[in-house]
ROROBA-792893 format. One record per residue (C-alpha): residue in one letter; chain; x, y negated, z. Coordinates in pm, 1 decimal. Each point is the difference from the previous one (the first is absolute). Example, Ala and Ser with C-alpha at 12.3 -4.5 7.8 and 13.67 -1.06 7.14 Angstrom:
<recs>
  aa  ch      east     north        up
   A   A    1230.0     450.0     780.0
   S   A     137.0    -344.0     -66.0
</recs>
This chain:
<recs>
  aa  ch      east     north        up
   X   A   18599.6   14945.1   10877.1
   X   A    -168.6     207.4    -228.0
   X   A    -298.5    -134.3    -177.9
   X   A    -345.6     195.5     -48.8
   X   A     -71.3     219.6    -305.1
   X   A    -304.5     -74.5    -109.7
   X   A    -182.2     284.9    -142.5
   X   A    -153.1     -11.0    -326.0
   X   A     -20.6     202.5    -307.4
   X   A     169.8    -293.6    -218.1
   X   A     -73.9     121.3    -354.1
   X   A      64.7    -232.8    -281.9
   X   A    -118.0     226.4    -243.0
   X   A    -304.5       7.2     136.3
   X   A    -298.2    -261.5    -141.0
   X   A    -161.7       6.4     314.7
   X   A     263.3     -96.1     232.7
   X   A     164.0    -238.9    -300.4
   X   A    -331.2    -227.5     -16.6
   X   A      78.2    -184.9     257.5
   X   A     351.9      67.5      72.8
   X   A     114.7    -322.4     108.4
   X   A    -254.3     -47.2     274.9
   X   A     121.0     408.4     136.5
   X   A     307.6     -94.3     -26.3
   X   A     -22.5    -401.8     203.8
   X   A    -167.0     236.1     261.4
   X   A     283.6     241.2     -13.6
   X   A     300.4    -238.0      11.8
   X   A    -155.7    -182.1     338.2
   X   A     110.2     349.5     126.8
   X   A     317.8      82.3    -168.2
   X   A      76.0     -66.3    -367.8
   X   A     128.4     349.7     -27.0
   X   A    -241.4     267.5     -67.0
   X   A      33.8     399.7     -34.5
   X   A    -229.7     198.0    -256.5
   X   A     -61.8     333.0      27.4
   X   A     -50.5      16.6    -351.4
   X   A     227.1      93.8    -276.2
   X   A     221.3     197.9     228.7
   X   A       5.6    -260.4     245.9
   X   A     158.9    -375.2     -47.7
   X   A      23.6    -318.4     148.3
   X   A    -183.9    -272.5    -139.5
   X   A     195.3    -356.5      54.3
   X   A    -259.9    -278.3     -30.8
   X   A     197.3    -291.5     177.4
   X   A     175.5    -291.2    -245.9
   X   A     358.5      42.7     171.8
   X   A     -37.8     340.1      82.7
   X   A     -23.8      66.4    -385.5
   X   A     256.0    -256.5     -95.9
   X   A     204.5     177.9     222.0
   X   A     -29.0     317.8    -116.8
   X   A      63.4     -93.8    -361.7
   X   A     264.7    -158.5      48.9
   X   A     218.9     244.4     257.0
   X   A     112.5     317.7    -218.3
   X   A     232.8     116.5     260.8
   X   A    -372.5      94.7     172.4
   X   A    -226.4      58.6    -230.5
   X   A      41.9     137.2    -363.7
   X   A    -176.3      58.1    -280.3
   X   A     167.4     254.7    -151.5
   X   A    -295.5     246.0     116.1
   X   A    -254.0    -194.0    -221.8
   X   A    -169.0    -287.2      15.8
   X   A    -328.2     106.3     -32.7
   X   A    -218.7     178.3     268.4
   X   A    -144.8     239.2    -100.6
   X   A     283.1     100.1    -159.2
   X   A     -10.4      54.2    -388.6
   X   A     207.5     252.1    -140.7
   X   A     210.0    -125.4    -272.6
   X   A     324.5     191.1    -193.7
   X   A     211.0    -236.4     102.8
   X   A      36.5    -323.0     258.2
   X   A    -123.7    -339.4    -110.4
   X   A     298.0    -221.5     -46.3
   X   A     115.5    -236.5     179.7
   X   A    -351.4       7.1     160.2
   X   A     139.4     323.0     206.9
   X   A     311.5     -88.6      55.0
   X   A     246.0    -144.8     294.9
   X   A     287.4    -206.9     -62.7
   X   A     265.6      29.7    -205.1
   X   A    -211.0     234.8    -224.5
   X   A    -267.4    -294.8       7.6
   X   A     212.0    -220.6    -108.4
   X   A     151.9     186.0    -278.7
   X   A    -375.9      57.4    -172.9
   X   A    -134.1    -333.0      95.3
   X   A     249.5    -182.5    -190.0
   X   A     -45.1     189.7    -326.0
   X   A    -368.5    -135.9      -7.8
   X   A      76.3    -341.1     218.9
   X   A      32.1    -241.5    -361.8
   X   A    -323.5      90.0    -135.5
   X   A    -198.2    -114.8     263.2
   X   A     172.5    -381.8      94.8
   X   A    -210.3    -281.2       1.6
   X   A     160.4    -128.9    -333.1
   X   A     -21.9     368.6    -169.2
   X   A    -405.8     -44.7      95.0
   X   A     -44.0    -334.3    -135.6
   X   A     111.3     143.1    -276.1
   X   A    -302.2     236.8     -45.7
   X   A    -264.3    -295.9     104.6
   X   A     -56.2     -80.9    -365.3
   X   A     -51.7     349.3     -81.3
   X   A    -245.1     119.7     339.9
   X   A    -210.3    -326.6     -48.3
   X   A     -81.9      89.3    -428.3
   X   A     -81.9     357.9     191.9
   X   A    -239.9    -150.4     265.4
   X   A    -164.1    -249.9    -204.9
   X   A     -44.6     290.2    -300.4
   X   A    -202.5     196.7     233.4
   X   A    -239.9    -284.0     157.7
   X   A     -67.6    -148.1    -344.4
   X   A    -202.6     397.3     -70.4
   X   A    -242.8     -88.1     316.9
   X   A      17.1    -411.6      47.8
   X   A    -335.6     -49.9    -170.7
   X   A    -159.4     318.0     122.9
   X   A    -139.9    -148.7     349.1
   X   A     126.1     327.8     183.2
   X   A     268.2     196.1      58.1
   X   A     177.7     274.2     185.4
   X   A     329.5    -191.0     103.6
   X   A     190.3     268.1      85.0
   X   A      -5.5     209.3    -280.3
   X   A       3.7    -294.1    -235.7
   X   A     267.5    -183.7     117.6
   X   A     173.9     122.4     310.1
   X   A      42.3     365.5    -142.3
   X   A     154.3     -77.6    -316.8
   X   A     246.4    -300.3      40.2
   X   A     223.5     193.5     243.8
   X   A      -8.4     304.9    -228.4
   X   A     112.6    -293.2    -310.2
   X   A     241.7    -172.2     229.8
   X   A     172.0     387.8      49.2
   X   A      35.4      82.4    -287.2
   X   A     131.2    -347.4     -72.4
   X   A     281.9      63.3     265.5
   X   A      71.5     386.5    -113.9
   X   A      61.7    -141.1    -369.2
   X   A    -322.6     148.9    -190.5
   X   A     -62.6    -138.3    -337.2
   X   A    -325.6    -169.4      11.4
   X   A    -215.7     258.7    -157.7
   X   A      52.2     183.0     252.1
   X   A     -97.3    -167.1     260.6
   X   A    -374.7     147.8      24.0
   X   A     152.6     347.5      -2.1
   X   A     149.3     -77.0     353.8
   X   A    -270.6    -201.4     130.0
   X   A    -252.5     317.6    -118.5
   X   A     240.1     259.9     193.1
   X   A      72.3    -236.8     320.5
   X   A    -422.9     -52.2      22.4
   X   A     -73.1     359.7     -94.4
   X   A     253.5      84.4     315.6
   X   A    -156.5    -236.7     239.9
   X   A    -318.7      35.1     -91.6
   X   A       1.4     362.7      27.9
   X   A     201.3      24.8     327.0
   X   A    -273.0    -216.3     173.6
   X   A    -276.2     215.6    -107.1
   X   A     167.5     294.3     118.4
   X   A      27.0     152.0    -308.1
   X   A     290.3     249.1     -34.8
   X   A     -52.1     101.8    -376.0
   X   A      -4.0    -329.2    -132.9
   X   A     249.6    -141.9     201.0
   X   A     225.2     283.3     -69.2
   X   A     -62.2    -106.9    -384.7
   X   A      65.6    -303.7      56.7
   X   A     316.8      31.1     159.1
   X   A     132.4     224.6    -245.7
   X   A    -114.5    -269.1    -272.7
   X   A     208.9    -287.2     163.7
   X   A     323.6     228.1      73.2
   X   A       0.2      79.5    -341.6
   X   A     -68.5    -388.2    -149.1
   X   A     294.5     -30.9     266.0
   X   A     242.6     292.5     -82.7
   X   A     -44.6    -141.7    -380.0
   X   A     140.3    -356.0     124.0
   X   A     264.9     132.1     184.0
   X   A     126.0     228.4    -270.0
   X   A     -18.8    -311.2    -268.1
   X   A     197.8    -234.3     227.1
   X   A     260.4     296.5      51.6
   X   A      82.8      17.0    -372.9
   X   A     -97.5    -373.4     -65.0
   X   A      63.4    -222.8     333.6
   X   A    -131.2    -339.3     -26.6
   X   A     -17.6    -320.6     274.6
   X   A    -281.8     120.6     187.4
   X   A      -3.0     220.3     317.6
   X   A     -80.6     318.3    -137.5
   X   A     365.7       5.7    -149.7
   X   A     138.8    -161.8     269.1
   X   A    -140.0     305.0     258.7
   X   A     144.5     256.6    -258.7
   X   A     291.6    -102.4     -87.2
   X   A      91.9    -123.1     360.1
   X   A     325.2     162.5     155.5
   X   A      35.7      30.0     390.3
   X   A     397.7      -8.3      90.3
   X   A      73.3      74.7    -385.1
   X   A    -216.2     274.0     -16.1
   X   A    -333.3      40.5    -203.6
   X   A    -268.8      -5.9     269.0
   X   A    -227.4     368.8     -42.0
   X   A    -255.2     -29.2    -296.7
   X   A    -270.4     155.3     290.3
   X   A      80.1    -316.4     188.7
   X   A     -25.3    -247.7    -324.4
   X   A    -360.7     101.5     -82.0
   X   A     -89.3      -4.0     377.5
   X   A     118.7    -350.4       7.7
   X   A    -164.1    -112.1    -321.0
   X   A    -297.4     200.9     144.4
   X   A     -50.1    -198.5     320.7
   X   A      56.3    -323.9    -171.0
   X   A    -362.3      46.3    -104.3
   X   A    -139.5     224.9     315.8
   X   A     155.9    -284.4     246.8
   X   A    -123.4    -288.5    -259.3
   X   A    -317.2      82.9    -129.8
   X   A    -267.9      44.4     272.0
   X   A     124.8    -264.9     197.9
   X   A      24.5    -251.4    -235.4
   X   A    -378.7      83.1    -108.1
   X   A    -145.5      12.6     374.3
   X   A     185.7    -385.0      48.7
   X   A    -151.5     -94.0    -279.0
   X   A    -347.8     140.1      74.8
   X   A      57.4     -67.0     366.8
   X   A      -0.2    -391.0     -90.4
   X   A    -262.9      17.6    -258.9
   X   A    -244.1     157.0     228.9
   X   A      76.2    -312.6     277.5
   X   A     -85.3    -243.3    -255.4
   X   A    -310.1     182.9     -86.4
   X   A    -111.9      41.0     333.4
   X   A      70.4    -362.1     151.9
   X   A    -115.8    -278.8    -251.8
   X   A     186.7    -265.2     192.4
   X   A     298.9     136.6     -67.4
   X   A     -26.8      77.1    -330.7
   X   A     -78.1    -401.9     -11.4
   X   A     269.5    -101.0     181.6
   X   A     263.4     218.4    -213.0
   X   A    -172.1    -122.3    -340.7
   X   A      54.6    -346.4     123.4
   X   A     368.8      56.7     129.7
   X   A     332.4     -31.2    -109.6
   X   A     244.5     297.1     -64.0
   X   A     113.6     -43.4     362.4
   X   A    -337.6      61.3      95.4
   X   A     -26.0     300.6    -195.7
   X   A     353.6     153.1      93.0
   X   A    -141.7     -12.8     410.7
   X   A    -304.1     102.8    -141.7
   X   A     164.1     331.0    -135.2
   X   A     209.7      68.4     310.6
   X   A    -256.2     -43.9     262.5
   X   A    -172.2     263.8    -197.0
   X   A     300.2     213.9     -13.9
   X   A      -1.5     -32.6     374.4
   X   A    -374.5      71.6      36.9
   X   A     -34.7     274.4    -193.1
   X   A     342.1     166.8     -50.1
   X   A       4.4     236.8    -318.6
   X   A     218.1     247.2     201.0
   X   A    -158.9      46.1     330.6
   X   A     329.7     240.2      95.3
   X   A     282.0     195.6     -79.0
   X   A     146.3     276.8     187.9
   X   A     367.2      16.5     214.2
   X   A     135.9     292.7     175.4
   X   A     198.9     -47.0     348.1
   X   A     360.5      27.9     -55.7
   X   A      55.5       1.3     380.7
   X   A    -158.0      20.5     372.6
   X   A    -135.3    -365.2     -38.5
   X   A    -286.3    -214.5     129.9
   X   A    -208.9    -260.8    -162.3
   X   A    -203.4    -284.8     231.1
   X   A      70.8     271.1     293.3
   X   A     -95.1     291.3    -165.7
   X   A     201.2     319.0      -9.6
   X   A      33.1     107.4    -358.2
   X   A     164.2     336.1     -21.7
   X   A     294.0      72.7    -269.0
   X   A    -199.3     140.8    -301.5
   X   A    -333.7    -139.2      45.9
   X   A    -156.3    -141.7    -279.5
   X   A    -108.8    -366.9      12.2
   X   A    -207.5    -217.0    -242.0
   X   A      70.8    -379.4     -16.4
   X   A    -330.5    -127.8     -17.3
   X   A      98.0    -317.5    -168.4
   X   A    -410.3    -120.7     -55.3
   X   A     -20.6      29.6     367.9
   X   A     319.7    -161.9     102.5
   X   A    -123.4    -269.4    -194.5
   X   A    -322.1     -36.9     197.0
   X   A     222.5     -47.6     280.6
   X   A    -124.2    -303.0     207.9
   X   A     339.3     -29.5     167.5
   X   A     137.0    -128.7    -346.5
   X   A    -355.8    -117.2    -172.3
   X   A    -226.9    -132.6     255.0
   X   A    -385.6      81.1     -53.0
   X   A     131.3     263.6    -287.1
   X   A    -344.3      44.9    -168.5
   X   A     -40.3    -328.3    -115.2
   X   A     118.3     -92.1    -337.2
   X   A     204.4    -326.5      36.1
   X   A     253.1     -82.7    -317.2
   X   A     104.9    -302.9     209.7
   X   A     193.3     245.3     301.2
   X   A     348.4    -156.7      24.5
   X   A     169.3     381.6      -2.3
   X   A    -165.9     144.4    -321.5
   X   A     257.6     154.0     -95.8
   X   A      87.2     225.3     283.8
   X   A    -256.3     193.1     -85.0
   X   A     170.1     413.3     -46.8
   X   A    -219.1      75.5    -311.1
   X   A     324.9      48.3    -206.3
   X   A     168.0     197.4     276.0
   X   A     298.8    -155.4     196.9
   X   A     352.2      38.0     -44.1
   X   A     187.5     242.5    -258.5
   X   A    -261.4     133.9     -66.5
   X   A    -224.9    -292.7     -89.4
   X   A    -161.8      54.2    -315.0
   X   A     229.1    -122.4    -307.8
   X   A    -356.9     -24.5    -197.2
   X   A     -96.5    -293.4     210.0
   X   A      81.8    -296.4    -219.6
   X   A    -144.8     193.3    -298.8
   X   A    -328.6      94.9     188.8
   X   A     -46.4    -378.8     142.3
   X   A      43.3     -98.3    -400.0
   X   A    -241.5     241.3    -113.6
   X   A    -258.1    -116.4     319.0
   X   A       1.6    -345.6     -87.7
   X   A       1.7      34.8    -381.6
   X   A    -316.8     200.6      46.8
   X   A    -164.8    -274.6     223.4
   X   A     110.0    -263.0    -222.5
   X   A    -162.1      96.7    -323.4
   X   A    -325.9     103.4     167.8
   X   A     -61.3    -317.7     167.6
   X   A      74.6    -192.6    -304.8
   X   A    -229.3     243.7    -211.9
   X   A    -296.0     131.6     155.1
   X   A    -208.1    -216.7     252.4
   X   A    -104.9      49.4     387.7
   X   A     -45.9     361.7     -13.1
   X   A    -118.7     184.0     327.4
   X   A     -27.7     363.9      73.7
   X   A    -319.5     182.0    -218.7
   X   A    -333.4      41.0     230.7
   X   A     -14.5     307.4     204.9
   X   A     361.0      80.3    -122.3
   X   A     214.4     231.9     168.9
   X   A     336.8     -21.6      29.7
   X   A     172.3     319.3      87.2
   X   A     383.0      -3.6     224.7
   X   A     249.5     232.1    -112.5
   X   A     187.4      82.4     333.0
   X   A     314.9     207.3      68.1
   X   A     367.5    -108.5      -2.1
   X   A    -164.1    -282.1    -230.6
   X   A    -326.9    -230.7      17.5
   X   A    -224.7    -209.4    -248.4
   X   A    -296.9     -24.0    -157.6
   X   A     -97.9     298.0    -233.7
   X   A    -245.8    -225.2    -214.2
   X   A    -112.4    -372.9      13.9
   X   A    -312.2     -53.2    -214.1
   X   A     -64.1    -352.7       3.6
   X   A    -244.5    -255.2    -214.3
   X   A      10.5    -390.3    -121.0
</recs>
């Protein structure tokens, strides 16, 4: 038997509907956990925990070779591996695969910590701060450029362009972000032509010098995939970071209980978060077939987006879903790095970078909560966090 549709304009670009998504969306999965949009050309909004799972998983059904993103963005060439099926997955993943192992990021601890603690040492004694654009903003752009081989002076040059970008893109303005853009393709287009006459052991080299079945993969493709290394690891390492940040702020008991705790503590701490407040509320899948998800009918060629924030509201998996609780026995089946192939190969390095962050601040500044009458704006879309956190001790 069929299930209902409900109908709803399901818009997660939308800061209306996206301020209290996870409520909608518990009222919308009591009737199916499948939802079609009329907007963006119509798609089907997945919401349910194995629904999404399932979707991520099963490439034979569902592809995402027709973007990931909804709306679509236009870009010169696909995002690789991110919009790829197997083999061709495979074939790109593996080139990148050794730069992100747990052992490859413990490497770059040493290095992200001297970062981190660098930037809270300019505010510690002021008494007030905006968190995210002190610290959340610029150790992702650091750990980057880190990982793409920069030298260290210039490091501020990317995390300038990667702010400029964001920054600009969330106010809506097209001149600057334009500028921007062009700014960071061309810091990037200057790395990738260095490491093509001089490689070295980072991944910039190993992206351009990579060969697919003995060939040279396409130099469009090598600066795409050094490209999304910093579109698919920036932002969402900053709204995890701020995402956390602003819990602490806002719940004093918490932030008491995580000063006291142990690392464990701290590492359920960070995941329950993840879970919470997902950095990537969705990515997008096209139907590769007639198919159905939870009883649905979903077309061949409809668009779907994976609403990983939701699916990991889902009280099927996470019973009473809105309440923070680091001591749930299944943290970590939370989806907020994606499931299957195509679960994020960043996730070891963003959980570093997270906990890093947490770590110095606790030991450095004191109880700080979130600055009287403050507030804190959502960025919404395909990804979701806190666009500033001004907070006091």
């Amino acid at each position: 038997m069929t299930a209902p549709e409900p109908k709803v304009v399901f818009d997660h670009t939308d800061p209306e509907f996206m301020a209290d998504v996870y409520t909608t969306v518990g009222e919308l999965r009591e009737k199916c956990s499948v939802v079609h949009s009329p907007r963006f050309g119509g798609f089907y909004a997945v919401t349910g925990h194995a629904d999404v799972a399932d979707a991520a998983n099963d490439h034979h059904r569902f592809t995402p070779t027709g973007g990931i993103t909804l709306p679509k963005v236009q870009l010169p060439t696909r995002s690789l591996p991110l919009e790829s099926d197997p083999p061709e997955h495979g074939a790109y993943r593996r080139i990148i695969q050794p730069f992100f192992t747990l052992r490859r990021v413990a490497g770059m601890e040493d290095q992200v910590r001297r970062v981190v603690v660098e930037h809270i040492e300019r505010f510690r004694h002021d008494g007030s701060v905006d968190l995210l654009k002190a610290l959340a903003l610029p150790v992702p752009a650091a750990t980057i450029a880190m990982l793409l081989g920069m030298p260290a002076d210039a490091w501020p040059e990317l995390k300038d362009a990667t702010s400029r970008t964001q920054i600009a893109t969330e106010r809506g303005d097209a001149e600057a972000a334009k500028q921007a853009v062009a700014d960071l393709g061309r810091i990037l287009r200057r790395e990738v032509d260095d490491r093509r006459a001089q490689p070295r052991d980072d991944i910039t080299s190993a992206i351009v010098h990579a060969k697919i079945d003995g060939q040279p993969i396409d130099p469009a493709i090598a600066f795409s995939m050094v490209q999304i290394i910093i579109v698919a690891g920036f932002d969402t390492t900053v709204y995890g970071i701020g995402s956390l940040l602003r819990l602490l702020a806002t719940r004093p008991d918490l932030q008491a209980r995580v000063r006291a705790g142990d690392r464990a503590l701290r590492d359920h701490v960070i995941e329950e978060s993840l879970r919470l407040d997902s950095p990537v509320f969705g990515l997008a899948r096209s139907a590769v077939v007639d198919t159905e998800l939870s009883g649905c009918p979903v077309p061949q060629g409809s668009r779907l987006l994976l609403c990983y924030g939701a699916a990991n509201h889902d009280p099927a998996v996470f019973p009473e879903p809105e309440q923070f609780d680091p001591d749930r026995g299944n943290l970590r089946q939370h989806l907020a790095f994606g499931s299957g192939r195509h679960r994020c190969i960043g996730e070891h390095l963003a959980k570093m970078e997270i906990r890093v962050a947490l770590e110095e601040l606790l030991d450095r500044i004191p109880t700080f909560t979130l600055a009287p009458e403050a507030e804190v704006k959502l960025k919404v879309g395909n990804t979701r966090g806190p666009l500033n956190l001004p907070v006091i001790w």
